[in-house]
Biopython code that builds the backbone (N, CA, C, O; Angstrom):
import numpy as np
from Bio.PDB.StructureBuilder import StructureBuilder

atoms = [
    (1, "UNK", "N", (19.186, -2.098, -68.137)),
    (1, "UNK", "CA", (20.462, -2.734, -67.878)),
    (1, "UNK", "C", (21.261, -2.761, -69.180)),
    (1, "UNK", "O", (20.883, -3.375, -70.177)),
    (2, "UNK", "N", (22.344, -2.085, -69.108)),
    (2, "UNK", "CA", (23.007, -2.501, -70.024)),
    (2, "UNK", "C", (24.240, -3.953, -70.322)),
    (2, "UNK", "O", (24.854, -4.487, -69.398)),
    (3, "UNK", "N", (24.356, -4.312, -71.612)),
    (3, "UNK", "CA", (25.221, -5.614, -71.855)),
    (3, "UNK", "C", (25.912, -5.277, -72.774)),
    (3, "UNK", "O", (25.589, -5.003, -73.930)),
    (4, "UNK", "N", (27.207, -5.288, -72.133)),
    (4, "UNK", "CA", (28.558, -5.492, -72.905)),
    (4, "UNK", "C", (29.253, -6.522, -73.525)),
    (4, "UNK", "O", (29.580, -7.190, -72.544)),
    (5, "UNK", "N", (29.650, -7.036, -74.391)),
    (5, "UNK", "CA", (30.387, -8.413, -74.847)),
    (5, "UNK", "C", (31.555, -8.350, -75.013)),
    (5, "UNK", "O", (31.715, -8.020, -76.188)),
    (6, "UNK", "N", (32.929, -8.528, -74.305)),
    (6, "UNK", "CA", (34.177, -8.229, -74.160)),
    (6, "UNK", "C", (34.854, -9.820, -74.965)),
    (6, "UNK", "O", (33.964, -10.642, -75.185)),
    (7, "UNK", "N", (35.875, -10.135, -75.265)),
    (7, "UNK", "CA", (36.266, -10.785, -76.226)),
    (7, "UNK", "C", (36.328, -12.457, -75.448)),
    (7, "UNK", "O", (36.735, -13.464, -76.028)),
    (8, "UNK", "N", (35.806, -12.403, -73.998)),
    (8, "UNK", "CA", (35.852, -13.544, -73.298)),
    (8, "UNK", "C", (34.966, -13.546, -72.626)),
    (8, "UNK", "O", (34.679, -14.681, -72.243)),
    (9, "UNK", "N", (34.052, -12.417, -72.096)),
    (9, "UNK", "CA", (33.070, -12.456, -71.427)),
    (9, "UNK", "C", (31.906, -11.575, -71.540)),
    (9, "UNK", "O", (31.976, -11.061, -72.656)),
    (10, "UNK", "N", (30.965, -11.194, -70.977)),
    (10, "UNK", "CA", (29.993, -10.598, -70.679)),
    (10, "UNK", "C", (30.131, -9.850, -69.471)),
    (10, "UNK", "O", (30.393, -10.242, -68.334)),
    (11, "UNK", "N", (29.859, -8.443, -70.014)),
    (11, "UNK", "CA", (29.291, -7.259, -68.660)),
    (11, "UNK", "C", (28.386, -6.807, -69.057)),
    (11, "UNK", "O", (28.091, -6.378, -70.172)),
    (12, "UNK", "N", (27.415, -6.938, -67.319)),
    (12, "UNK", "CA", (26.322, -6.624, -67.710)),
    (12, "UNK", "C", (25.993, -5.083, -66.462)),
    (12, "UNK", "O", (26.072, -5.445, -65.288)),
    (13, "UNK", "N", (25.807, -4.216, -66.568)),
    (13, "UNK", "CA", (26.073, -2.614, -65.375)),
    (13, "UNK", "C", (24.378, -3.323, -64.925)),
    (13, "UNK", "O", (23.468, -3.706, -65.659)),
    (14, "UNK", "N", (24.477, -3.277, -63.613)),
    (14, "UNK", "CA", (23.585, -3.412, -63.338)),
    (14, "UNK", "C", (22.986, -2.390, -62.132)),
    (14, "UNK", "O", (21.968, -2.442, -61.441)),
    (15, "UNK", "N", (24.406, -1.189, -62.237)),
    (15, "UNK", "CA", (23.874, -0.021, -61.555)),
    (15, "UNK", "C", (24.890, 1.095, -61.765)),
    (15, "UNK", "O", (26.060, 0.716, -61.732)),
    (16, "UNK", "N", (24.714, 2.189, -61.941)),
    (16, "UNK", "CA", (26.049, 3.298, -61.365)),
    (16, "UNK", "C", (27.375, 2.622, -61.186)),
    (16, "UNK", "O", (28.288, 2.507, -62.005)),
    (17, "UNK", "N", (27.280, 2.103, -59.672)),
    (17, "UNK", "CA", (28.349, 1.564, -59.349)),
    (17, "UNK", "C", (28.258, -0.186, -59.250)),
    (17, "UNK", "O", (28.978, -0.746, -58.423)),
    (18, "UNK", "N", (27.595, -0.775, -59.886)),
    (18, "UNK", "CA", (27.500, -2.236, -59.831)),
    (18, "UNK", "C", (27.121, -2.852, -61.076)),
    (18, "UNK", "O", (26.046, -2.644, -61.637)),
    (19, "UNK", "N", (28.289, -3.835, -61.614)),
    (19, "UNK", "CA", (28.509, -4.924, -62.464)),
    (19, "UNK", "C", (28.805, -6.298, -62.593)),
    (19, "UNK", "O", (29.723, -6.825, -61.964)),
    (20, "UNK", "N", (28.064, -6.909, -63.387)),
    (20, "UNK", "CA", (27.975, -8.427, -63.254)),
    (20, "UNK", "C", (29.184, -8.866, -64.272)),
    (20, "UNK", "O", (29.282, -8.544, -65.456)),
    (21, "UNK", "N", (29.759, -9.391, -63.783)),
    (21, "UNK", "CA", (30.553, -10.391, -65.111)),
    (21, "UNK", "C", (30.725, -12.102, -65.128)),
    (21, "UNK", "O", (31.104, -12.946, -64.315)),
    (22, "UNK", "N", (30.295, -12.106, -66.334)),
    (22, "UNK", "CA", (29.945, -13.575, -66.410)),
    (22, "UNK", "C", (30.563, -14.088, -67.697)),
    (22, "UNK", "O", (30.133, -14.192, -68.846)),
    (23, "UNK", "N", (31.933, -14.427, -67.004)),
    (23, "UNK", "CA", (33.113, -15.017, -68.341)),
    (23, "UNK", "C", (32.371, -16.364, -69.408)),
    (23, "UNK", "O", (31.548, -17.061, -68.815)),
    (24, "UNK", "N", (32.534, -16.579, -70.314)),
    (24, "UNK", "CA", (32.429, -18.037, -71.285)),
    (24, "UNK", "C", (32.958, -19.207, -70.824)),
    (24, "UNK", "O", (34.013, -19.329, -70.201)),
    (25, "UNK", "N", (32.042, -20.235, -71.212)),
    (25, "UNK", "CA", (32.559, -21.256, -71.073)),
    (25, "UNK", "C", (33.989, -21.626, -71.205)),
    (25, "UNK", "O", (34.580, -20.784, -71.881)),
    (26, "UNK", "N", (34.792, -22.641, -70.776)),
    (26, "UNK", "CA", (35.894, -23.333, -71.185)),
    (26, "UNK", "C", (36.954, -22.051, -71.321)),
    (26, "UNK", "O", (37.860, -22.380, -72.088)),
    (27, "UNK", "N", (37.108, -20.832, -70.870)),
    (27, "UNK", "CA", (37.839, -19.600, -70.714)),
    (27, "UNK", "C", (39.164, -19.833, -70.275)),
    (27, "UNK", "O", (39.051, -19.554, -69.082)),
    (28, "UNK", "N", (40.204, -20.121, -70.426)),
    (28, "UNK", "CA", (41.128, -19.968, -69.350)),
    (28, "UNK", "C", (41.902, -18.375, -69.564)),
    (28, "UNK", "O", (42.737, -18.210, -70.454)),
    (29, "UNK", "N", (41.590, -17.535, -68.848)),
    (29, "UNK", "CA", (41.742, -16.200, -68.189)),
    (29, "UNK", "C", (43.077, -16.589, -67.662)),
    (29, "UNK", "O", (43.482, -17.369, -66.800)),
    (30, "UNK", "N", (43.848, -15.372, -68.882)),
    (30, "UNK", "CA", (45.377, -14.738, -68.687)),
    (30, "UNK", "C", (45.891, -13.560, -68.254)),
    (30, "UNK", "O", (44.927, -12.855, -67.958)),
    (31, "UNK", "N", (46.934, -12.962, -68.056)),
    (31, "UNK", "CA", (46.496, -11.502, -67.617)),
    (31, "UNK", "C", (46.354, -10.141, -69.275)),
    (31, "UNK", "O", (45.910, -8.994, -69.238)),
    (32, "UNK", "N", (46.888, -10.863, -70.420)),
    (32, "UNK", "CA", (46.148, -9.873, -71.444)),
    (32, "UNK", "C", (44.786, -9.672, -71.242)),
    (32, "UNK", "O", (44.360, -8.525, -71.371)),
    (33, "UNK", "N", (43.394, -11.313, -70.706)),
    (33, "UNK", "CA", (42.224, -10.560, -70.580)),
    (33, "UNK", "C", (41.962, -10.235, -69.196)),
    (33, "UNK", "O", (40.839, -9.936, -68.791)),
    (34, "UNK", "N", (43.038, -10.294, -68.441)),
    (34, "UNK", "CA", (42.575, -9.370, -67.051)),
    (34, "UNK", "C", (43.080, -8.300, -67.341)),
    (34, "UNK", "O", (42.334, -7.600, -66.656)),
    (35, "UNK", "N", (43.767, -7.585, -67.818)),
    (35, "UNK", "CA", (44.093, -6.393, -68.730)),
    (35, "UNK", "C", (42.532, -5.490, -69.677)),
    (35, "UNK", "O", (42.073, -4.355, -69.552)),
    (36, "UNK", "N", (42.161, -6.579, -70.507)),
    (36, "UNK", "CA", (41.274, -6.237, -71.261)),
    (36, "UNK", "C", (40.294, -6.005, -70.157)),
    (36, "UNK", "O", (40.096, -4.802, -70.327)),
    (37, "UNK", "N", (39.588, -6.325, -69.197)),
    (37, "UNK", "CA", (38.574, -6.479, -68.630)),
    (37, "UNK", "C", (38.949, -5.068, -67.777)),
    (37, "UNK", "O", (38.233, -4.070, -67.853)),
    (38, "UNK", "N", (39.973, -5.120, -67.088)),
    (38, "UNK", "CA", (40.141, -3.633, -66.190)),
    (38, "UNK", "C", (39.789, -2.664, -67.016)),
    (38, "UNK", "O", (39.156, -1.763, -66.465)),
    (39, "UNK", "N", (40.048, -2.493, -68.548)),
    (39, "UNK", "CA", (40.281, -1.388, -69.332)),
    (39, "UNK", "C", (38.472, -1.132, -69.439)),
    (39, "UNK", "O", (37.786, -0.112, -69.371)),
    (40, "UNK", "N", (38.177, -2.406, -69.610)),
    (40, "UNK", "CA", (36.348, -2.130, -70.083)),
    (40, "UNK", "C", (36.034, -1.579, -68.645)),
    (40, "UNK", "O", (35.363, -0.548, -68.632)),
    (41, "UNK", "N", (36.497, -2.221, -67.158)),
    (41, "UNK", "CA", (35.474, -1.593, -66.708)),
    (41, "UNK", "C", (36.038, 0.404, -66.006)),
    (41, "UNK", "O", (35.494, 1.233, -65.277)),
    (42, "UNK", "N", (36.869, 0.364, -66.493)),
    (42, "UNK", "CA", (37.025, 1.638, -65.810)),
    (42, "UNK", "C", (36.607, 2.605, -66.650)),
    (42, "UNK", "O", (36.477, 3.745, -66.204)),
    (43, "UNK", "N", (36.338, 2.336, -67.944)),
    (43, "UNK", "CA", (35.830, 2.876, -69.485)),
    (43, "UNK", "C", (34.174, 3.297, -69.219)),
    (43, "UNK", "O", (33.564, 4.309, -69.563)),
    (44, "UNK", "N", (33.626, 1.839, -68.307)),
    (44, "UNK", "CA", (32.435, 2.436, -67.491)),
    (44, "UNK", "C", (31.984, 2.690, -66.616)),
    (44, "UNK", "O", (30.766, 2.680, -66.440)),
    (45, "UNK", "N", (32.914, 3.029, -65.708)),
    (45, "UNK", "CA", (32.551, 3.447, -63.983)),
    (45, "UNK", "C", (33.698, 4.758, -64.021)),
    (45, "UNK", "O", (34.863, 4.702, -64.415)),
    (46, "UNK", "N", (33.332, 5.339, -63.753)),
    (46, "UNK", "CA", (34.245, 6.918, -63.730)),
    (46, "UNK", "C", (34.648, 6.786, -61.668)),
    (46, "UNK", "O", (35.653, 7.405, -61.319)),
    (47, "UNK", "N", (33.934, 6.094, -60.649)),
    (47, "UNK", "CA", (34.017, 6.202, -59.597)),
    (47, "UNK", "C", (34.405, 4.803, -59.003)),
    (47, "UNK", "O", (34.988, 3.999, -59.730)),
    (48, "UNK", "N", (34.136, 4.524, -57.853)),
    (48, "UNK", "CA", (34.712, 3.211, -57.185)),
    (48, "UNK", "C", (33.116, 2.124, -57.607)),
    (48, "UNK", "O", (31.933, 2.446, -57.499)),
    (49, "UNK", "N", (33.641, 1.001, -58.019)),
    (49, "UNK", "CA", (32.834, -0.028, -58.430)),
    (49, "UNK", "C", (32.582, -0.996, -57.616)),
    (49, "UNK", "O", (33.515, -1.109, -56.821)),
    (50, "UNK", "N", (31.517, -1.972, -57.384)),
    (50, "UNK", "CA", (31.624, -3.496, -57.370)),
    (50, "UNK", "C", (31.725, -4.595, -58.144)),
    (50, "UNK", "O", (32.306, -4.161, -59.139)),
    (51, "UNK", "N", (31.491, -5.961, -58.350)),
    (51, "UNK", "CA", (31.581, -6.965, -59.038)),
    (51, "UNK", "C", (30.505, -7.510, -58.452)),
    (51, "UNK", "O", (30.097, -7.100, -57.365)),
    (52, "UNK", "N", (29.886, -8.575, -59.168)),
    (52, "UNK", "CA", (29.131, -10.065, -59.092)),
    (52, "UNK", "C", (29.877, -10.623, -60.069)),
    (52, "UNK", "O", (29.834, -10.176, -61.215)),
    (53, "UNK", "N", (30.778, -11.843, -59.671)),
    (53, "UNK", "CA", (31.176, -12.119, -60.756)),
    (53, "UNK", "C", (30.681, -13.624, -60.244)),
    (53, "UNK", "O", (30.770, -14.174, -59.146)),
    (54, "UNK", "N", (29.918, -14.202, -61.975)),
    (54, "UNK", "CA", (29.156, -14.823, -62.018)),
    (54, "UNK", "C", (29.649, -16.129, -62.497)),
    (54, "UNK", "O", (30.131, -16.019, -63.624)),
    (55, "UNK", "N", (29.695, -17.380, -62.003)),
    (55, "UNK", "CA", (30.434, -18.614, -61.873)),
    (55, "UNK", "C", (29.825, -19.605, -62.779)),
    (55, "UNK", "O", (30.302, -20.714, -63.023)),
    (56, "UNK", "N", (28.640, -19.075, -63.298)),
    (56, "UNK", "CA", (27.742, -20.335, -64.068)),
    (56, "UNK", "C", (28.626, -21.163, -64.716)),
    (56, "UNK", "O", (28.668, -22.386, -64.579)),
    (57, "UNK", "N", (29.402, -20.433, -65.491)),
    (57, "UNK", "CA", (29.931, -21.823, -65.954)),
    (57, "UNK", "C", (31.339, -21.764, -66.043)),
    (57, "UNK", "O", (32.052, -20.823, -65.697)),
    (58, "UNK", "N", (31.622, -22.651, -66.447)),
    (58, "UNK", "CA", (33.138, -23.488, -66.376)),
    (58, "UNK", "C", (34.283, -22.569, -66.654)),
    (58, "UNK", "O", (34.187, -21.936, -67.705)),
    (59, "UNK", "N", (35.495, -22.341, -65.823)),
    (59, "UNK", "CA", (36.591, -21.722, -66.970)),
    (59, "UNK", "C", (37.584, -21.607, -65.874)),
    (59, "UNK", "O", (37.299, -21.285, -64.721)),
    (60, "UNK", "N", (38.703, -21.875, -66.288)),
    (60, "UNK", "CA", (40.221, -21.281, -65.636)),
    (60, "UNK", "C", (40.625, -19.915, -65.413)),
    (60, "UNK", "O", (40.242, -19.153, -66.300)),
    (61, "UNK", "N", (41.305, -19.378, -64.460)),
    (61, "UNK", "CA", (41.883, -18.457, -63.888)),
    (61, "UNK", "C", (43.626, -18.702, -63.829)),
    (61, "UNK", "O", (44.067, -19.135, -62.765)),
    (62, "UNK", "N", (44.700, -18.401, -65.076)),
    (62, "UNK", "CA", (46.027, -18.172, -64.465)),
    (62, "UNK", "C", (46.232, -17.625, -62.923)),
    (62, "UNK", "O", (45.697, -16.704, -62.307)),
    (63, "UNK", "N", (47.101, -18.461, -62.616)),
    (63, "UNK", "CA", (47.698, -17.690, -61.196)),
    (63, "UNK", "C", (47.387, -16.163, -61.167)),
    (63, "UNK", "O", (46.485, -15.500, -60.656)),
    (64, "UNK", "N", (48.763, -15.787, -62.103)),
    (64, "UNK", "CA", (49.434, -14.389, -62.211)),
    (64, "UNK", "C", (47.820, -13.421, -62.753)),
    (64, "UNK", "O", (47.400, -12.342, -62.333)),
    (65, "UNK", "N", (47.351, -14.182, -63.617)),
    (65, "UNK", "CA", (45.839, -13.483, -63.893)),
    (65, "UNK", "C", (45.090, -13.408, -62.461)),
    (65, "UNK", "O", (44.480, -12.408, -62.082)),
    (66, "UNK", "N", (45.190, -14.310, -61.902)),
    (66, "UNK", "CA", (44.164, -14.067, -60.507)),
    (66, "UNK", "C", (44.524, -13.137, -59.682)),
    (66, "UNK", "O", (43.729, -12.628, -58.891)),
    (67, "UNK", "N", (45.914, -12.765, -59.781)),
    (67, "UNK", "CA", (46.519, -12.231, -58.694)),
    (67, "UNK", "C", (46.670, -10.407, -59.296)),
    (67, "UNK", "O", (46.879, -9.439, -58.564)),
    (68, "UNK", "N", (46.525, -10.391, -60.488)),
    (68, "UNK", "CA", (46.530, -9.301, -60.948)),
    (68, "UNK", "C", (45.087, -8.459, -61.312)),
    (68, "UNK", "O", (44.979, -7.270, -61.612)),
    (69, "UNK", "N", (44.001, -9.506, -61.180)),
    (69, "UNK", "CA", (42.706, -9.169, -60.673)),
    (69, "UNK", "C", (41.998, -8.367, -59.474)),
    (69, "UNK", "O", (40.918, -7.780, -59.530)),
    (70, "UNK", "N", (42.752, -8.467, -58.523)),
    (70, "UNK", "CA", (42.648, -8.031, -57.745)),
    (70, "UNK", "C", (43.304, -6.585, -57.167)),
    (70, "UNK", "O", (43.119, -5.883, -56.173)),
    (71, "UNK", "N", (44.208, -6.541, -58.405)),
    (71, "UNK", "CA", (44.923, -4.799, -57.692)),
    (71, "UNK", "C", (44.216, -3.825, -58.832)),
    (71, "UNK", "O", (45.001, -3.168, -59.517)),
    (72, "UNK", "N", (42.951, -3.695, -59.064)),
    (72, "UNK", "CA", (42.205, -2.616, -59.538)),
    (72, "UNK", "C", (41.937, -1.878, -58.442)),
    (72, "UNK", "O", (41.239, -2.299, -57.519)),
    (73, "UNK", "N", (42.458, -0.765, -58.471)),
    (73, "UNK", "CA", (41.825, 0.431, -57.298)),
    (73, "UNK", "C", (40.421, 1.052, -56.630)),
    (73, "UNK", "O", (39.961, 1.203, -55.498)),
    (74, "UNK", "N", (39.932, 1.375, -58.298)),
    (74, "UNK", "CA", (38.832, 1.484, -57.884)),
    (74, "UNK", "C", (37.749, 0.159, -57.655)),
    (74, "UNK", "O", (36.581, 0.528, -57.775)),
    (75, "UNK", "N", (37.873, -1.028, -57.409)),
    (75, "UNK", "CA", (37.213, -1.719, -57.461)),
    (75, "UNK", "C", (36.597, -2.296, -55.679)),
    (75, "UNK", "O", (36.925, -3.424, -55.312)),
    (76, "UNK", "N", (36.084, -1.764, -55.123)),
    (76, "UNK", "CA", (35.356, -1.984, -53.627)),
    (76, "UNK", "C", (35.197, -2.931, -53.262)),
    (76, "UNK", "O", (35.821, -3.258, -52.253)),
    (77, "UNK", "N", (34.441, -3.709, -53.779)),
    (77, "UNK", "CA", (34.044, -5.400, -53.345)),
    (77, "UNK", "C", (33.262, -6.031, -54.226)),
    (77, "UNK", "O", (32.334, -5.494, -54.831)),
    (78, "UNK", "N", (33.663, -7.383, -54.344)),
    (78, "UNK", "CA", (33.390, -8.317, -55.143)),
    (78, "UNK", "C", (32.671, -9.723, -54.473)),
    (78, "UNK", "O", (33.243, -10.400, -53.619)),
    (79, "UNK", "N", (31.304, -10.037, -55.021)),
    (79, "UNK", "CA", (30.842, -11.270, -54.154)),
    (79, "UNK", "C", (30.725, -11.800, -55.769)),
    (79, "UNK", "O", (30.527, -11.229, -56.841)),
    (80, "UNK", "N", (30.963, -13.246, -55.335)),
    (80, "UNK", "CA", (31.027, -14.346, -56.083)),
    (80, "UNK", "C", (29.782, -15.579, -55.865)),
    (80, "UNK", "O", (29.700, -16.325, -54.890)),
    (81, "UNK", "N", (28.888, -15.555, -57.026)),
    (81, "UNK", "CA", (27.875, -16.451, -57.134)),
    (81, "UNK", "C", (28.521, -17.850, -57.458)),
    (81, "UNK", "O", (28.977, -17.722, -58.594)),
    (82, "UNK", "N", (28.735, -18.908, -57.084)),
    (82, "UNK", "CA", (28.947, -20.143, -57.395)),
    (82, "UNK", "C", (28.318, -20.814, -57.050)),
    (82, "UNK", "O", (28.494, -21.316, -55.939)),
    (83, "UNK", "N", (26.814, -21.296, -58.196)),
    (83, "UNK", "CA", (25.953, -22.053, -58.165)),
    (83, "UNK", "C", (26.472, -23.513, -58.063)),
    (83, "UNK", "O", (25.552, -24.319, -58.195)),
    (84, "UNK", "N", (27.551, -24.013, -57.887)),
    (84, "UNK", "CA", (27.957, -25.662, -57.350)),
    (84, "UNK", "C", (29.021, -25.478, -56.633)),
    (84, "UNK", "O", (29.446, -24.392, -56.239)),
    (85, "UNK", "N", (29.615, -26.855, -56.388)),
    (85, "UNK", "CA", (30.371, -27.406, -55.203)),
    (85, "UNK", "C", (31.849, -26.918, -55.970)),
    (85, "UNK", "O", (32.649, -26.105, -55.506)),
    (86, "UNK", "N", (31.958, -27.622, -57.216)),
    (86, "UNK", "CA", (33.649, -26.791, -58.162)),
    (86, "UNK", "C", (33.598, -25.565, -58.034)),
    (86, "UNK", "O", (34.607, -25.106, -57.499)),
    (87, "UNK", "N", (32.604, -24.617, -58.387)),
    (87, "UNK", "CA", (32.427, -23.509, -58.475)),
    (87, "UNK", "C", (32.736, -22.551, -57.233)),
    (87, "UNK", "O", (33.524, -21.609, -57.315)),
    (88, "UNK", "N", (31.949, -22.932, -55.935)),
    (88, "UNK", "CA", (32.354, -22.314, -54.669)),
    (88, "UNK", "C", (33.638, -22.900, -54.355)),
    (88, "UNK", "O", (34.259, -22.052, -53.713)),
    (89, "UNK", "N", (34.451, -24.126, -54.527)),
    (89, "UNK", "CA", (35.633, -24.539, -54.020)),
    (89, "UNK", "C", (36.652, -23.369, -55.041)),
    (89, "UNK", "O", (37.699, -22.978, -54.524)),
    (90, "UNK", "N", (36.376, -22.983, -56.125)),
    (90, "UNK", "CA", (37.409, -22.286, -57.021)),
    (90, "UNK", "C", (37.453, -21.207, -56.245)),
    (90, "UNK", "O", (38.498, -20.843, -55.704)),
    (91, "UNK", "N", (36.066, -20.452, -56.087)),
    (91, "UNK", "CA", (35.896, -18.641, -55.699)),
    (91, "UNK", "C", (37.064, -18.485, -54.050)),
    (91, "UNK", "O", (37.948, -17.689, -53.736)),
    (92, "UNK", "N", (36.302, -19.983, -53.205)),
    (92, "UNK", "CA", (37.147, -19.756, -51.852)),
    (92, "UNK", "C", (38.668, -19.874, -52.153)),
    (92, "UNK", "O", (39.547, -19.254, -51.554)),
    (93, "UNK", "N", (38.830, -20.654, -53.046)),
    (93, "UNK", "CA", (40.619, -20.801, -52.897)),
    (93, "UNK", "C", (40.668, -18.786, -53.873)),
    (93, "UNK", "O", (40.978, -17.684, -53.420)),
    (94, "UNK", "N", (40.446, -18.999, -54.528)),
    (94, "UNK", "CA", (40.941, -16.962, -55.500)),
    (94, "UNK", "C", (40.888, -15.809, -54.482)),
    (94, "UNK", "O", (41.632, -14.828, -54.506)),
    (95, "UNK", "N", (39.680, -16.107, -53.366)),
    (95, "UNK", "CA", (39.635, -15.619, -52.476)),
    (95, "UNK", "C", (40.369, -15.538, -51.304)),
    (95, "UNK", "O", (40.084, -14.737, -50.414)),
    (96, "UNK", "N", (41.339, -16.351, -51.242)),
    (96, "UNK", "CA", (42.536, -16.407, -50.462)),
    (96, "UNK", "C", (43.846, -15.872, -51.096)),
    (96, "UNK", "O", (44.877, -15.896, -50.423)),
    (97, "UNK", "N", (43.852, -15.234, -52.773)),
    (97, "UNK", "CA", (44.887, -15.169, -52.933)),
    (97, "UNK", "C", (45.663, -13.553, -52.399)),
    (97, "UNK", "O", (44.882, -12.628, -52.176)),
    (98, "UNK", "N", (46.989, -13.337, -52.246)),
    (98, "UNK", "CA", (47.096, -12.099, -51.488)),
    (98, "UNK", "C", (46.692, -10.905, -51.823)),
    (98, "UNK", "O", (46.527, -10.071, -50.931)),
    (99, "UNK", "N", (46.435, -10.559, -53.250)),
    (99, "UNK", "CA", (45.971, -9.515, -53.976)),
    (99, "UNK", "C", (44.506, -9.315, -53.669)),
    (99, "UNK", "O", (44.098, -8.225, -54.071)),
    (100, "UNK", "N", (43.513, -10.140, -53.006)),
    (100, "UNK", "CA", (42.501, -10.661, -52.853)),
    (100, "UNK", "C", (42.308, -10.103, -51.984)),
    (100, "UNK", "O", (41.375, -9.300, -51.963)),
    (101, "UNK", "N", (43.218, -10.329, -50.778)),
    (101, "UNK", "CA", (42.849, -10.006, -49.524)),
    (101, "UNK", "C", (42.615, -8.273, -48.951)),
    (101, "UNK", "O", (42.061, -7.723, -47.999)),
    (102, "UNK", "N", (43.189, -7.968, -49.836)),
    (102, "UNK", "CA", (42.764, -6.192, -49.421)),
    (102, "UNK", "C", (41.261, -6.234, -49.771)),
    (102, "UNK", "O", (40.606, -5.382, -49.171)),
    (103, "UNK", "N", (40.817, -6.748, -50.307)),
    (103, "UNK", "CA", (38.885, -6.695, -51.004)),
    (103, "UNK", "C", (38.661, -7.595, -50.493)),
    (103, "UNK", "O", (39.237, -8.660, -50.272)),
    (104, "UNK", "N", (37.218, -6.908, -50.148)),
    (104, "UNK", "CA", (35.930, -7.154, -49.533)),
    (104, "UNK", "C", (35.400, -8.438, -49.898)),
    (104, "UNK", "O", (34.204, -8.147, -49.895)),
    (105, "UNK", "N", (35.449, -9.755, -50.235)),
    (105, "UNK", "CA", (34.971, -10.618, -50.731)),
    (105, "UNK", "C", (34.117, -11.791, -50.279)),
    (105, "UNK", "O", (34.562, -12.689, -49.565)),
    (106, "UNK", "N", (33.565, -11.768, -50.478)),
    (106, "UNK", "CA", (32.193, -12.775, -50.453)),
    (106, "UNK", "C", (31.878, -14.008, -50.951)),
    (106, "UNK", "O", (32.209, -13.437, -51.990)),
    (107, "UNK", "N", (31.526, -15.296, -51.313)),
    (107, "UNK", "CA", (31.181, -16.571, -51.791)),
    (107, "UNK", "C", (29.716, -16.880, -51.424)),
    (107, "UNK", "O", (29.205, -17.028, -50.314)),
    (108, "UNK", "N", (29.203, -16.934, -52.609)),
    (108, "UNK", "CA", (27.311, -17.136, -52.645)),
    (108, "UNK", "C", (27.204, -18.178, -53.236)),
    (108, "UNK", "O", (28.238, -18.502, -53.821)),
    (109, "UNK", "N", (26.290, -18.927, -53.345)),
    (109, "UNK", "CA", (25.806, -20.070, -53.809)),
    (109, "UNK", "C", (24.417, -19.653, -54.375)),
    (109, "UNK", "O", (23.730, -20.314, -55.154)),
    (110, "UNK", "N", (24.154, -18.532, -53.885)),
    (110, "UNK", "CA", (22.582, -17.661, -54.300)),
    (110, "UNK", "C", (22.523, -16.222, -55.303)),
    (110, "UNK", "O", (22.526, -15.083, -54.836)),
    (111, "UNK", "N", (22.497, -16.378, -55.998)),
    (111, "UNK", "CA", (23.063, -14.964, -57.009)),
    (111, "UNK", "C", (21.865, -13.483, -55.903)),
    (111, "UNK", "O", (22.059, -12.286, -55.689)),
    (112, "UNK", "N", (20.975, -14.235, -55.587)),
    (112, "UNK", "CA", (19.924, -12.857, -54.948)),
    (112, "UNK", "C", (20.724, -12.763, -53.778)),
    (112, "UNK", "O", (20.609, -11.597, -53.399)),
    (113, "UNK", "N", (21.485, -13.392, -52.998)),
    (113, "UNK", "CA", (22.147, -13.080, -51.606)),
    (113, "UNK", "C", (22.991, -12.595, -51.716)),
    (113, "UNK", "O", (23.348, -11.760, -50.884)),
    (114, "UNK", "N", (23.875, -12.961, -53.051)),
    (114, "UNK", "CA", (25.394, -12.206, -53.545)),
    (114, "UNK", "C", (24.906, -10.937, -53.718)),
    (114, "UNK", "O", (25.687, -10.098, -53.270)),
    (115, "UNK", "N", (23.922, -10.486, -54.193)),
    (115, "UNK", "CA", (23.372, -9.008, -55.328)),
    (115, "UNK", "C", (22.909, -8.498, -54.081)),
    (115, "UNK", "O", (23.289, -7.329, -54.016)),
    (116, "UNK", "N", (22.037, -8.930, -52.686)),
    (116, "UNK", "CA", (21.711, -8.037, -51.640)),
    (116, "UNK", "C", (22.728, -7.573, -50.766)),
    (116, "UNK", "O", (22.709, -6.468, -50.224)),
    (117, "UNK", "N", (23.976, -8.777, -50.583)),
    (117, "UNK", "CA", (25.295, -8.357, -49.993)),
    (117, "UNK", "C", (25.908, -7.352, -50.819)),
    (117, "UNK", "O", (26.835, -6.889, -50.155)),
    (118, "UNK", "N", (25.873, -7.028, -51.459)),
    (118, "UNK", "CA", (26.252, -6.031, -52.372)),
    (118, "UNK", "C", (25.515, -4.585, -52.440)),
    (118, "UNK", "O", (25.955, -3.482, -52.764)),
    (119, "UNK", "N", (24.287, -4.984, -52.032)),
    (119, "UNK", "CA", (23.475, -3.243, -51.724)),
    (119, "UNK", "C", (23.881, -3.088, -50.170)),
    (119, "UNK", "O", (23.552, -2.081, -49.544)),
]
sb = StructureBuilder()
sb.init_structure("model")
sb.init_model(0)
sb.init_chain("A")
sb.init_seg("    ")
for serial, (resi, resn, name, xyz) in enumerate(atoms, 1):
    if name == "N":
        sb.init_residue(resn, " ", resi, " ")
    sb.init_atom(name, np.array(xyz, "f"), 0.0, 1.0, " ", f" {name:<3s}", serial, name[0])
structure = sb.get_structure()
């Protein structure tokens, strides 16, 4: 497996076409690092990707960042681990936003159920 350290978060390829990202604590995510983050991952997927993006811990999402998250092309589907109650209430509301809704998206509370919905 490889691990990447991007200037706010962690990617970790956890296949060809499947990557974990698991932002830092106390993060509040703008669209310069939803910018930065598209650039890393298309730098390592040459084809159409997934996400686990990983909720452990704490951090903000700008609107305009959330909403601009979601218009990566090559990006297929994204399930979201949110090991608590803040955590799954954040993923379901991002998951409603309209950029959102063209992708495949998912809300886990189980990182092994998120990662099998994903094979």
């Amino acid at each position: 497996m490889e691990i990447h350290q991007i200037s706010f978060a962690q990617i970790r390829v956890l296949r060809r076409d499947l990557a974990e990202i698991t932002v830092d604590s106390g993060v509040d995510i703008d669209l310069n690092m939803v910018d930065e983050i598209h650039r890393y991952l298309l730098s390592l997927f040459n084809q159409s990707f997934s996400l686990l993006i990983n909720k452990t811990n704490s951090y903000s999402t700008q609107l305009d960042a959330l909403i601009q998250f979601g218009n990566l092309a090559t990006l297929d589907r994204i399930a979201v681990f949110a090991p608590n109650k803040l955590a799954k209430m954040s993923a379901d509301f991002s998951a409603t936003i309209p950029s959102s809704a063209a992708l495949t998206i998912d809300v886990f509370t189980d990182r092994e159920e998120a990662l099998a919905w994903l094979n």
